[in-house]
GUNUZA-203038 format. One record per residue (C-alpha): x, y, z. Coordinates in steps of 0.25 Angstrom, whole numbers, padded with zeros to 4 digits, always signed. Layout:
// residues N
XYZ ...
***
This chain:
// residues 857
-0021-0578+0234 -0028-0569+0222 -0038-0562+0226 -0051-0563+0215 -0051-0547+0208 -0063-0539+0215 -0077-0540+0204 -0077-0525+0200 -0094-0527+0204 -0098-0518+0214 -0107-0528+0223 -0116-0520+0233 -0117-0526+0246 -0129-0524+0255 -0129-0513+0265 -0125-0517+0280 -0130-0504+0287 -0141-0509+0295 -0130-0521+0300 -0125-0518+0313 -0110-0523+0315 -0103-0520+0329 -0087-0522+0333 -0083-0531+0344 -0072-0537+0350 -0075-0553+0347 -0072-0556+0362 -0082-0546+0365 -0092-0554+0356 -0087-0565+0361 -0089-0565+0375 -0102-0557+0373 -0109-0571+0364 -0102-0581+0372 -0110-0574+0386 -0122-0575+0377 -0121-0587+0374 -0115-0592+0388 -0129-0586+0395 -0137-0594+0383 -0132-0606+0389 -0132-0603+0404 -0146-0598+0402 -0155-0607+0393 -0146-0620+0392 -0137-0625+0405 -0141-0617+0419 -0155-0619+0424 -0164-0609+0429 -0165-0609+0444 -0182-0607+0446 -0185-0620+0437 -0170-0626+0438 -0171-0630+0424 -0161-0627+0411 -0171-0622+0399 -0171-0635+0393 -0176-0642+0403 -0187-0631+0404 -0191-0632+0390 -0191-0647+0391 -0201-0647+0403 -0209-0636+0396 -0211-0642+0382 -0214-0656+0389 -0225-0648+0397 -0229-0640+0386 -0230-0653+0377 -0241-0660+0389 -0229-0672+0394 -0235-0673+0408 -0232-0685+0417 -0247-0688+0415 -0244-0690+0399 -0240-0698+0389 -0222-0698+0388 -0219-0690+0373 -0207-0692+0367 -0194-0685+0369 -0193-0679+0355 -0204-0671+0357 -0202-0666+0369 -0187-0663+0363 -0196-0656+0352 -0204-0647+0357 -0193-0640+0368 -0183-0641+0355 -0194-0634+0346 -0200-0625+0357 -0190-0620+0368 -0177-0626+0368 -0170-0624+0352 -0158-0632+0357 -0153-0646+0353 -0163-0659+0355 -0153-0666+0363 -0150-0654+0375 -0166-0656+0376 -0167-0672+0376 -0155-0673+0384 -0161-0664+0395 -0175-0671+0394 -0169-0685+0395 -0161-0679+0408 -0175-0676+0413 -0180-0689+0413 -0167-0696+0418 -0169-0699+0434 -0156-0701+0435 -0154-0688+0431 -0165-0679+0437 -0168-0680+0452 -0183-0678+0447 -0183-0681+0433 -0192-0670+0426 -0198-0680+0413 -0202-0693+0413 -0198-0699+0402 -0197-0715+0394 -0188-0721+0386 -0173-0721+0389 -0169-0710+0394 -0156-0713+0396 -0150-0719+0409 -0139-0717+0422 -0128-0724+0413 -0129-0711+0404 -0135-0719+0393 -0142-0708+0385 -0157-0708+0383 -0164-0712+0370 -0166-0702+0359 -0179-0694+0362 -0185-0701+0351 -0187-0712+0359 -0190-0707+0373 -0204-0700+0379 -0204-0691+0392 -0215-0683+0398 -0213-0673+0411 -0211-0681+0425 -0222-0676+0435 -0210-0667+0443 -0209-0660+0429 -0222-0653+0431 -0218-0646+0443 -0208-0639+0436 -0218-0634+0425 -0230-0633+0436 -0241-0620+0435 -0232-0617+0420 -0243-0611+0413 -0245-0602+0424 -0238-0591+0422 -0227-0596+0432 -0216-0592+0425 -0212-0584+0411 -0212-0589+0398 -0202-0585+0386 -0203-0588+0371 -0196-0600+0366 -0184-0598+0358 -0191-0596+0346 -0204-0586+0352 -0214-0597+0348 -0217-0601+0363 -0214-0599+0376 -0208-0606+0387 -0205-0604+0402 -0192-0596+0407 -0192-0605+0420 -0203-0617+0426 -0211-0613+0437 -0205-0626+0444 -0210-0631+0457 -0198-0639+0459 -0184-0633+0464 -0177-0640+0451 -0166-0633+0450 -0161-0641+0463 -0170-0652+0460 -0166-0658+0447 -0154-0652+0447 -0146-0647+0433 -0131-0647+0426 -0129-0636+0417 -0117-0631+0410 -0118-0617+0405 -0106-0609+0399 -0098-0606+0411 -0105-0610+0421 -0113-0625+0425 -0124-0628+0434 -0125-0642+0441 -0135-0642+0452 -0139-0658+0456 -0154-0664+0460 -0159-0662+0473 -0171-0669+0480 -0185-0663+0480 -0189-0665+0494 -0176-0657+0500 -0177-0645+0491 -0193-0645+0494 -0188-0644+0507 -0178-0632+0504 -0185-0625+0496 -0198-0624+0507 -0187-0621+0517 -0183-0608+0507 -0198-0605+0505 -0201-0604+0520 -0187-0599+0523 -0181-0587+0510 -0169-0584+0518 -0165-0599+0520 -0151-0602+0514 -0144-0612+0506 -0140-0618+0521 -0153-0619+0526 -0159-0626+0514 -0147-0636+0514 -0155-0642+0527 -0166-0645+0515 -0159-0649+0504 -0149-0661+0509 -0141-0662+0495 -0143-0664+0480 -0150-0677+0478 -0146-0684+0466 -0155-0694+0456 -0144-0705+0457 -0146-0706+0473 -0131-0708+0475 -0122-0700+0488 -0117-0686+0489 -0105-0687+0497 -0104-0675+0506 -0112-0662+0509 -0100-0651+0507 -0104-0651+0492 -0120-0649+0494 -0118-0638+0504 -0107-0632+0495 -0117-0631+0482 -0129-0627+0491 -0122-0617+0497 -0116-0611+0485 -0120-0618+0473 -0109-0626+0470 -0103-0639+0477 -0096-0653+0472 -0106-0664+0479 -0099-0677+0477 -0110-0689+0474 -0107-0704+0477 -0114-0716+0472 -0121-0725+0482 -0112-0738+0482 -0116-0752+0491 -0108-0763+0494 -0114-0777+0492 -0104-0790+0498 -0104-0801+0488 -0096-0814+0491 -0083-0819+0493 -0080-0803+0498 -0083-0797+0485 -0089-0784+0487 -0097-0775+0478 -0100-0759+0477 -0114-0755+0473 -0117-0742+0467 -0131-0740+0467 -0131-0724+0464 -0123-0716+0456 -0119-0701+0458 -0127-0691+0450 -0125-0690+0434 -0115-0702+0436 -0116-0712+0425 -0116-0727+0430 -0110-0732+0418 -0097-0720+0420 -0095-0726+0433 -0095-0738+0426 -0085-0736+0416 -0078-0729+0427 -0077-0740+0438 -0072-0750+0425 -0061-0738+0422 -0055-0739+0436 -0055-0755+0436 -0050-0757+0424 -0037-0746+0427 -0035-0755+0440 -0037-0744+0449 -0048-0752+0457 -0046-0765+0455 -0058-0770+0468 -0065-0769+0457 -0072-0783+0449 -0084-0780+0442 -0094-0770+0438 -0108-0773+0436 -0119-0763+0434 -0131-0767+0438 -0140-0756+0438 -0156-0757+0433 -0168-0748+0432 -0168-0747+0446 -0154-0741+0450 -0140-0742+0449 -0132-0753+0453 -0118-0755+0451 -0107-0766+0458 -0094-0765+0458 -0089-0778+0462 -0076-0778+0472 -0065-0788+0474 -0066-0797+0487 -0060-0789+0498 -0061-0776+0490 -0062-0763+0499 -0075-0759+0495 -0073-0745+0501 -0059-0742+0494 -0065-0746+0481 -0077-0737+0481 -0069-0726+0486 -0060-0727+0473 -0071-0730+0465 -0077-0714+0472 -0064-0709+0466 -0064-0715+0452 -0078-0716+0446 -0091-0708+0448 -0096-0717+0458 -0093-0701+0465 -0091-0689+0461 -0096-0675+0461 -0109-0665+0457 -0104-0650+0455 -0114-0642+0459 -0117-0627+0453 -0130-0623+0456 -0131-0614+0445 -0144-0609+0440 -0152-0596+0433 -0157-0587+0442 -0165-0577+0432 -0156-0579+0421 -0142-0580+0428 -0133-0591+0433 -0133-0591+0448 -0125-0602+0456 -0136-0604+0467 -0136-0612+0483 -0147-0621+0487 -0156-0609+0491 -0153-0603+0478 -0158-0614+0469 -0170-0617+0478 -0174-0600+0482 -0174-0599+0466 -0184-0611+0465 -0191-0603+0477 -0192-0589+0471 -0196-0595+0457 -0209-0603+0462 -0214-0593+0468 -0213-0585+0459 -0220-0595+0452 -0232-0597+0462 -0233-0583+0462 -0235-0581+0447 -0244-0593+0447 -0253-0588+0458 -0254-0573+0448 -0257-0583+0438 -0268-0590+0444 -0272-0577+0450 -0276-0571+0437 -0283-0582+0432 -0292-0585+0445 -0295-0570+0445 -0300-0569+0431 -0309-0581+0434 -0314-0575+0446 -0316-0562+0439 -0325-0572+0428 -0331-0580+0437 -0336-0567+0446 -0343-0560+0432 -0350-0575+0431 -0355-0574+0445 -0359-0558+0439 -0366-0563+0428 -0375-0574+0436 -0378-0563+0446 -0385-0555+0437 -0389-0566+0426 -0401-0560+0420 -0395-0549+0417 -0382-0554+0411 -0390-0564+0402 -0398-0551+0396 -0386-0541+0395 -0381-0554+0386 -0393-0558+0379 -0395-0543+0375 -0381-0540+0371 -0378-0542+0355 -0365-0547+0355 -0357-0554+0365 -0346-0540+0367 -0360-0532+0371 -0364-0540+0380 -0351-0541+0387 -0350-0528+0386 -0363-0526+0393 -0360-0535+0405 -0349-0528+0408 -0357-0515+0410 -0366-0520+0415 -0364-0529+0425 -0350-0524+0426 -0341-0536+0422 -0328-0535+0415 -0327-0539+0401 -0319-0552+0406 -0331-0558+0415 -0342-0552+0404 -0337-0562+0392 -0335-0575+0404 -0351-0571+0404 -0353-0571+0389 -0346-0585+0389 -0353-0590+0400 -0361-0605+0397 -0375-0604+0400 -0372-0615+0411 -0364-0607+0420 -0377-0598+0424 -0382-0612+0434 -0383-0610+0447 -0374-0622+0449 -0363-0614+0439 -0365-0601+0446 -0362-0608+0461 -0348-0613+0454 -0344-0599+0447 -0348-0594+0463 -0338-0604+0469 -0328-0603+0459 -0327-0588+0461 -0325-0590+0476 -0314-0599+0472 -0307-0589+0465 -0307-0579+0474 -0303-0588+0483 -0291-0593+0474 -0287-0579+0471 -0287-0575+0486 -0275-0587+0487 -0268-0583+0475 -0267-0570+0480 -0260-0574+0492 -0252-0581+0483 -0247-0570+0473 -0246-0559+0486 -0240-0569+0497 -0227-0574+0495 -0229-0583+0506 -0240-0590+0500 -0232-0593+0489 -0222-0599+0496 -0233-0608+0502 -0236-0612+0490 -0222-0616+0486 -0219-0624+0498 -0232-0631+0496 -0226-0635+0481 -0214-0639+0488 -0219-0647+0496 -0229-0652+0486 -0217-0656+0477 -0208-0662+0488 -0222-0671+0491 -0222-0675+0477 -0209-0676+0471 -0199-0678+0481 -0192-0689+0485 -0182-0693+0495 -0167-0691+0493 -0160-0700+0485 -0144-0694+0486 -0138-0696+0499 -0129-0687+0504 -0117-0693+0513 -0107-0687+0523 -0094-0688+0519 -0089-0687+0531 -0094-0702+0532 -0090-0716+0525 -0096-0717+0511 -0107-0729+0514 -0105-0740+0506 -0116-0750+0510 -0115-0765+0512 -0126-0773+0506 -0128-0788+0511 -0121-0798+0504 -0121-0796+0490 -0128-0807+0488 -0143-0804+0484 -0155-0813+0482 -0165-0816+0474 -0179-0814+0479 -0191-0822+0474 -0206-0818+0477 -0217-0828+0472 -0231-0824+0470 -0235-0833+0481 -0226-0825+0491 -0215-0834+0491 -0200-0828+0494 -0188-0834+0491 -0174-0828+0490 -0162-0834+0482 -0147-0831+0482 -0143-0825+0469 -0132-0833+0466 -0136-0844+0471 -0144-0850+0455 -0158-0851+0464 -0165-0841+0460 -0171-0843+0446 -0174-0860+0450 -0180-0853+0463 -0190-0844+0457 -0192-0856+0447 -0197-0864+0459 -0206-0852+0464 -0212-0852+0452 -0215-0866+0451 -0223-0868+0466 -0238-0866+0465 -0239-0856+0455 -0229-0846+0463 -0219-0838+0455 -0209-0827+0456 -0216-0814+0455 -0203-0806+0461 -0188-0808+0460 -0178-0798+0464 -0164-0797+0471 -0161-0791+0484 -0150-0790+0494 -0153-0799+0509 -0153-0784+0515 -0165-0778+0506 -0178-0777+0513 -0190-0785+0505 -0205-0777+0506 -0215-0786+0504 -0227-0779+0502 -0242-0787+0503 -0256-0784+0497 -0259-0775+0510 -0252-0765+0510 -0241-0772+0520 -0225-0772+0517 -0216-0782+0525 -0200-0779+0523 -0191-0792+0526 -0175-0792+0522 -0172-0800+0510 -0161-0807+0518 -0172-0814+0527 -0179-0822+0516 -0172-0835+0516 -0165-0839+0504 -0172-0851+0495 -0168-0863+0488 -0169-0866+0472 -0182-0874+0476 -0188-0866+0488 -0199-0856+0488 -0198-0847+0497 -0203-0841+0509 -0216-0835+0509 -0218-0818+0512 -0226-0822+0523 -0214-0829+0531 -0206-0817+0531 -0214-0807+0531 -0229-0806+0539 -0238-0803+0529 -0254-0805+0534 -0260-0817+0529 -0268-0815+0515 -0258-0804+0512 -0250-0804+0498 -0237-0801+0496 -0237-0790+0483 -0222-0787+0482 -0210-0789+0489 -0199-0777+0487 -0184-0777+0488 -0177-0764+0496 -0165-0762+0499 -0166-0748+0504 -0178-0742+0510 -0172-0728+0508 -0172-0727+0494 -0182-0720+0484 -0190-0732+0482 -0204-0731+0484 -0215-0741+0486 -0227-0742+0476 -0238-0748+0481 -0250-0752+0472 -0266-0757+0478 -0277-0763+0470 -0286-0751+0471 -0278-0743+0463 -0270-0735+0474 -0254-0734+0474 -0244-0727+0484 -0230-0724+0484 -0222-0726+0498 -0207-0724+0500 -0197-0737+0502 -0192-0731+0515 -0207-0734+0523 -0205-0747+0520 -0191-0747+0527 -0198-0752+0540 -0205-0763+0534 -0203-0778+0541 -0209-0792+0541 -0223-0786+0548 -0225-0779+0537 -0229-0762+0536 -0239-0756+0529 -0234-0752+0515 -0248-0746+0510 -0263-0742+0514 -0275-0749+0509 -0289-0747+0507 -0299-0757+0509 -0299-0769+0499 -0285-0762+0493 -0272-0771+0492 -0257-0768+0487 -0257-0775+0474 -0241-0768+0470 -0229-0763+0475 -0216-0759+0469 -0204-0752+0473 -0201-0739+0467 -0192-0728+0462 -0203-0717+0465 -0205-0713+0450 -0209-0725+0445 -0221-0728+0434 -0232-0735+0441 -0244-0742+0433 -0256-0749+0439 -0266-0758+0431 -0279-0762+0436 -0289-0775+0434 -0297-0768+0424 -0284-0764+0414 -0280-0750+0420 -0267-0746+0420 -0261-0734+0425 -0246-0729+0425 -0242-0718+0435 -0229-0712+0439 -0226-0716+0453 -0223-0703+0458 -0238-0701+0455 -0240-0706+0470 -0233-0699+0480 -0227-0707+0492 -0235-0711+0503 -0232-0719+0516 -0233-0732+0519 -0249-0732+0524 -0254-0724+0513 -0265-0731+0502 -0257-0723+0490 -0265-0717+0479 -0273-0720+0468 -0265-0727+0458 -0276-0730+0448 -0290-0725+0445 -0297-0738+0446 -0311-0744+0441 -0322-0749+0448 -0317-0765+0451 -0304-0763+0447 -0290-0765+0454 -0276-0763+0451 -0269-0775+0448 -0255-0773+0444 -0244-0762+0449 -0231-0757+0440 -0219-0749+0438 -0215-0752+0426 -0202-0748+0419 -0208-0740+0406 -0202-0747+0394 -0209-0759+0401 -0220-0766+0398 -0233-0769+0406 -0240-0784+0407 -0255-0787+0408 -0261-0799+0411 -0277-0801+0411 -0284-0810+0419 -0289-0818+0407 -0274-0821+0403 -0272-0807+0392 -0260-0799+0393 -0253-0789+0387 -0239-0781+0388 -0241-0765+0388 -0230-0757+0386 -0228-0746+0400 -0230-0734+0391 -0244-0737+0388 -0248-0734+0401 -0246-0719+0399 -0244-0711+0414 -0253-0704+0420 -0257-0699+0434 -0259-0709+0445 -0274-0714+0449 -0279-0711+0435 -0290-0724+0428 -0277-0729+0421 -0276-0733+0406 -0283-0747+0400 -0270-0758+0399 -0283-0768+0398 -0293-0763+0387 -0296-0778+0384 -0299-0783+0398 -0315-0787+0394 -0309-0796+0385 -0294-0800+0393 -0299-0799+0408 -0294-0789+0420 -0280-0788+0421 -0272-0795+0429 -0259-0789+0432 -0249-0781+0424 -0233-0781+0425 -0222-0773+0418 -0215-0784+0411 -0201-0784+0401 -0199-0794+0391 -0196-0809+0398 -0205-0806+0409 -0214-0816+0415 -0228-0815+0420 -0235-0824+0430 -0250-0823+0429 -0256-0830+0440 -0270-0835+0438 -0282-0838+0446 -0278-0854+0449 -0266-0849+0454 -0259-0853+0441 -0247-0845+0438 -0245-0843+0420 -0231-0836+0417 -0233-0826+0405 -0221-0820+0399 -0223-0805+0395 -0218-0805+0382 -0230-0815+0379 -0239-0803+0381 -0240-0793+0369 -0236-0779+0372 -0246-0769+0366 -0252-0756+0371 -0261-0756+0383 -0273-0757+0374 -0267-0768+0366 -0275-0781+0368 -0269-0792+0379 -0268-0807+0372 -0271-0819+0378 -0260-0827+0388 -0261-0840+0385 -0257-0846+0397 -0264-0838+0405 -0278-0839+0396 -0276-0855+0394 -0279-0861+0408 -0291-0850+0409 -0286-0843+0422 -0287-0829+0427 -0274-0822+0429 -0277-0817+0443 -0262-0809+0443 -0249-0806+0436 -0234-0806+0441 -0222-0806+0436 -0214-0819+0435 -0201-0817+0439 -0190-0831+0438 -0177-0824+0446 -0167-0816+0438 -0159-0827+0431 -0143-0819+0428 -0140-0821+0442 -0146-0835+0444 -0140-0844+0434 -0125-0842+0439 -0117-0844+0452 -0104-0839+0447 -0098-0828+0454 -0102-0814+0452 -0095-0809+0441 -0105-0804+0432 -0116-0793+0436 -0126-0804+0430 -0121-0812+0444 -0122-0802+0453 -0136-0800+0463 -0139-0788+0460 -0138-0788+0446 -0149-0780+0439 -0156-0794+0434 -0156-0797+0447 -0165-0783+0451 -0172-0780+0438 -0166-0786+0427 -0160-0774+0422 -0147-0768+0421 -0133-0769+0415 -0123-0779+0419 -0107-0776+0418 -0099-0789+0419 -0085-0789+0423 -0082-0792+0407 -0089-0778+0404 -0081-0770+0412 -0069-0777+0411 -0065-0772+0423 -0052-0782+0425 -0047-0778+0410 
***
């Protein structure tokens, strides 16, 4: 190659002596960055810190949404702002790492206590992937605020942001022990954290016990905290590997899915999953249990259904006749996720360095940290109530001696004089002389004078305690186990993983027959159950709704072995097994409540509820004509029998007007006679036993009642129906959140004009209403008839109900028998057969026939 001649032009070159260049060894560069940046990751991307046990994203997440005013109490925002505002504020990292971790927030399938409550889809236990944060709106869940609690405090030090414009918190002052609580997955450079969820209630419990007791150790706090408690439910198999990760930090816990067997005929047998290990995806084991079939390695094995639905998981795998049930689930352990394990590393930051840390670690680092927290809180409130105190006493100075103040100011020429001149004076400090100067003329009564006199005494008072409380560390921790307890009382709920001996058999429950029935309850109080397969159960609700105006107002599958609750407008529950109601023909009935249960004369029957296990989450809400609403778990029911208990308190001229069965974090909304509506999270009322009257549920007017109780689904819409035959469809959303036993919002502005509502139902497109009115006649309304508008939107006119001139008097929904299962006698092939299908329970779900899979290919 010819190299071009050198330009005989001397080019001057700019001088480098202020540059400093230094010689090194490129490994030792090398290994000098990459520990730079290896700490950059452990530090503010992958391993939380162990005060808030939070990663920084998560922080700044919370923060911003607190910051940016998303309470529980408000309005939902969109996820692109929220996304915004940590993005442009605190976290200058990719909008997907901060979406991602909010979705995983909301998910309850993914946090033991989800940390935002969000709407819209955000994704689901399949591992579909939430919608883009366009489209979805979140706000902080209730718990969330204890996190952020007494923030503007002082509590705890602030930093600048990335870029020096704000400032944001090092750690949250955090009531809750969430490093354990919530637990995290974290993969740094290195080195990983994977610390699973526990339930609040035991680490209250252990935490109290550290408080009381410094010197406990990991062994004595294991008496409190019984294991990790996953958000799945689902089995842990074993306690070798929670003793070995609380002893040490690390441990393999092995996690199996709760499996039942139901009989079907002719000997055909099915497995149940009805909970799934944690961060296992249902349609993996899916794919998985289709794998092993069609490689002919399991061949007991004929279909597959999936049959889950918004209430829970449910998956059968259908066996050959004669298959050995046991055999096959034990291979089934070994080849999909049906088991397998959680590696614990309980890894965290302790002042800015990983430390692998026990169970007393995690939970004496959430210990020390609040009270710190109290303690700077109280130093806080301190100084504020001793500069009040310090004003309000050269108040009191001032009104002493009034005259003489009054003059000193009057005769003073410019505002600085005369502070100047009562500080000489009359010896106050500049501080208490300018709270004179801006005094109002009003504050010299004698009425204003006896209030400055007893809010001094109240200070002092207050600052007397906060002393104690900066000074004496045991009256901090007072104070903290008071908000433990306070938390546990709140938030905490009971233990949803069970954790088996493995020195035992696996339990593999039987249930009944296989066979379930279809239950039918009229209006009237009729009851009939109907066979499944037998074709009877759409002409039998036909024939129910034909007789006297009576119709189907509830229609759900159950197994012969679930208890039925029937609850009554007196606050009475009566329990009966499903398997004692007398199967009916095409043409019958049915058996009235009152011949299989004693229920008083004059009583009315509000609800019947299926259970199948009393010692579930559930919770019963219960809902009363004055406005009141209590919570009570399923398990107080467990003992109810044909005479009947007493599911609730009432006051005089009260009566139980709703009831539904719930997962304990449902929405709940109440509409009155007069158009108020109001919609609440249940969580707003804590859980109360079984004689309890409940709590207010809805600020009511003078005159007015509640007529109607819901826990709608939130993309769902609401029905109102009038008395003078108006109705209209409002969408959930409309009725914004707010805190319990507030006036409500107006869902009825036009009631001078349309009459009092009647009743209002969540209803989805092909729904029917049954109005029933003052005659006794019964009008069937389909919901799509109504318009769907905003609360405020006008109600139109019914024209069957507004024809004969009536008054609707109440509102049902019309239910006619879920028909898939009804119009075949085929055998059961397809999961659009089988009884417990999800249009059978709630008409939702997916179906996976045998074609689908293709298991035999």
């Amino acid at each position: 190659m010819t190299l071009p001649k050198e330009d005989s032009t001397t080019v001057t070159t700019p001088s480098r002596s202020s540059e400093r260049i230094i010689s090194r060894l490129i490994e030792d560069e090398l290994r000098d960055s990459f520990i730079d940046y290896s700490m950059s990751v452990i530090v503010q991307r992958a391993l939380p810190d162990a005060r808030d046990g939070l990663k920084p994203v998560h922080r700044r997440i919370l923060y911003a949404m607190y910051k940016a005013g998303l309470f529980p109490d408000r309005g939902y925002k969109k996820c692109a702002t929220v996304v915004g505002d940590v993005l442009g504020k605190y976290h200058p990292h990719g909008d997907s790492a901060v979406y991602d971790t909010l979705v995983r927030m909301v998910q309850d399938f993914s946090l033991r206590y989800p940390l935002i409550d969000g709407q819209g889809n955000f994704g689901s236990i399949d591992g579909d992937s939430a919608a883009a944060y366009r489209y979805t709106e979140a706000r902080l869940a209730p718990i969330a605020l204890e996190l952020l609690a007494d923030i503007e405090e002082d509590t705890v030090e602030f930093v600048p942001n990335f870029d020096g414009r704000l400032e944001e918190p090092r750690e949250l002052p955090s009531r809750l022990p969430h490093l354990l609580l919530n637990g995290t997955d974290g993969i740094a450079v290195g080195m990983a954290t994977k610390i699973p969820p526990h339930n609040l209630r035991e680490l209250a419990s252990a935490a109290d016990h550290l408080v009381c007791n410094p010197d406990a150790t990991s062994e004595d706090l294991m008496g409190f905290v019984e294991g990790p408690d996953f958000p799945t439910h689902g089995y842990i198999w074993g306690y070798e590997g929670i003793g070995d990760a609380y002893r040490t930090g690390r441990g393999l816990i092995e996690m199996r899915s709760r499996v039942h067997v139901e009989e079907g005929s002719y000997g055909k047998d099915s497995l149940v999953v009805t909970e799934l290990p944690y961060q296992v995806s249902k349609a993996r084991i899916i794919e998985q249990i289709t794998k092993v079939v069609r490689s002919g390695r399991l061949d007991s094995i004929t279909d597959l259904r999936d049959e889950s639905d918004r209430d829970g998981v449910r998956l059968v795998i259908e066996l050959k006749k004669g298959a050995d049930r046991e055999k096959v689930l034990k291979a089934l352990f070994l080849k999909t996720q049906l088991r397998t394990t959680y590696g614990v590393i309980m890894l965290a930051l302790v002042d800015g360095k990983p430390v692998q840390l026990d169970l007393r670690g995690c939970l004496d680092c959430y210990v020390q940290h609040r009270l710190v927290v109290i303690k700077r809180r109280a130093v806080f409130r301190l100084e504020r109530s001793e500069d009040r105190a310090h004003v309000v006493a050269g108040l009191l100075r001032a009104l002493d001696d009034l005259d003489r103040v009054i003059e000193l100011i009057r005769s003073s020429e410019t505002p600085e004089v005369a502070s100047q001149r009562l500080q000489d004076e009359l010896g106050l400090t500049e501080r208490q002389a300018q709270a004179i100067l801006a005094m109002r003329l009003a504050r010299l009564t004698g009425l204003e004078s006896t209030k400055l006199r007893e809010e001094h005494d109240s200070l002092l008072e207050h600052i007397a305690e906060l002393k104690e409380v900066v000074n004496e560390d045991t009256v901090r921790r007072t104070l903290l186990r008071e908000d433990l307890a306070d938390l546990a009382e709140r938030y905490g709920d009971e233990r949803r993983t069970v954790i088996l001996d493995e020195s035992q058999p696996f339990p593999l429950p039987v249930r009944g027959s296989g066979e379930a029935s279809l239950i039918l309850v009229t209006h009237k109080g009729f009851l009939k159950s109907s066979p499944v397969r037998s074709g009877v159960g759409r002409a039998g609700s036909e024939a129910l709704s034909e007789r006297d105006g009576d119709f189907v107002r509830q229609a759900f599958m159950c197994q012969a072995e679930d208890t039925l609750l029937v609850f009554t407008a007196s606050g009475h529950a009566y329990g009966f097994t499903a398997g004692d109601l007398p199967r009916g023909t095409k043409s019958s009935r049915g058996r009235p409540v009152a011949e299989l249960v004693a229920v008083e004369s004059g009583d009315q029957v509000i609800a019947l509820v299926p259970v199948d296990d009393f010692a579930g989450p559930g919770t019963i809400l219960i809902a009363t004509e004055k406005g009141r609403v209590k919570r009570t778990r399923l398990r107080e029911f467990a003992n109810a029998r044909a005479t009947g208990i007493r599911a609730t308190g009432l006051a005089q001229g009260d009566r139980v007007l709703g009831v539904a069965l719930t997962g304990g974090t449902e929405d709940v909304v109440l509409a009155s006679r007069h158009g108020m509506g109001i919609r609440f999270n249940e969580t707003e009322v804590r859980a109360m036993g079984r004689s309890a009257r409940g709590v207010k549920g809805l600020e009511l007017s003078k005159g007015d009642s509640v007529v109607a109780l819901a826990t709608p689904r939130r993309d769902s819409d609401l029905a109102v129906i009038t008395t003078g035959g108006y109705g209209k469809r409002i969408p959930v959303q409309e009725l914004r959140t707010q805190g319990r036993a507030g006036k409500g919002m107006h869902v009825l502005p036009e009631r001078d004009s349309v009459g009092d509502m009647a009743g209002m139902l969540e209803v989805h497109p092909g729904d029917l209403i049954a109005c029933v009115l003052q005659d006794g006649d019964v009008v069937q309304v389909s919901a799509e008839r109504l318009l769907a508008g905003g609360r405020r939107a006008a109600s139109v006119r019914v024209r069957e109900l507004t024809e004969g001139g009536g008054t609707v008097t109440s509102v049902h929904p019309l239910r006619s028998g879920p028909e898939p299962a009804l119009q075949t006698s085929e055998p059961a092939l397809e999961a659009s057969e089988s009884p417990n299908s999800p249009e059978m329970r709630s008409g939702h779900g997916t179906h996976l026939r045998q074609g689908e899979l293709d298991l035999t290919e």
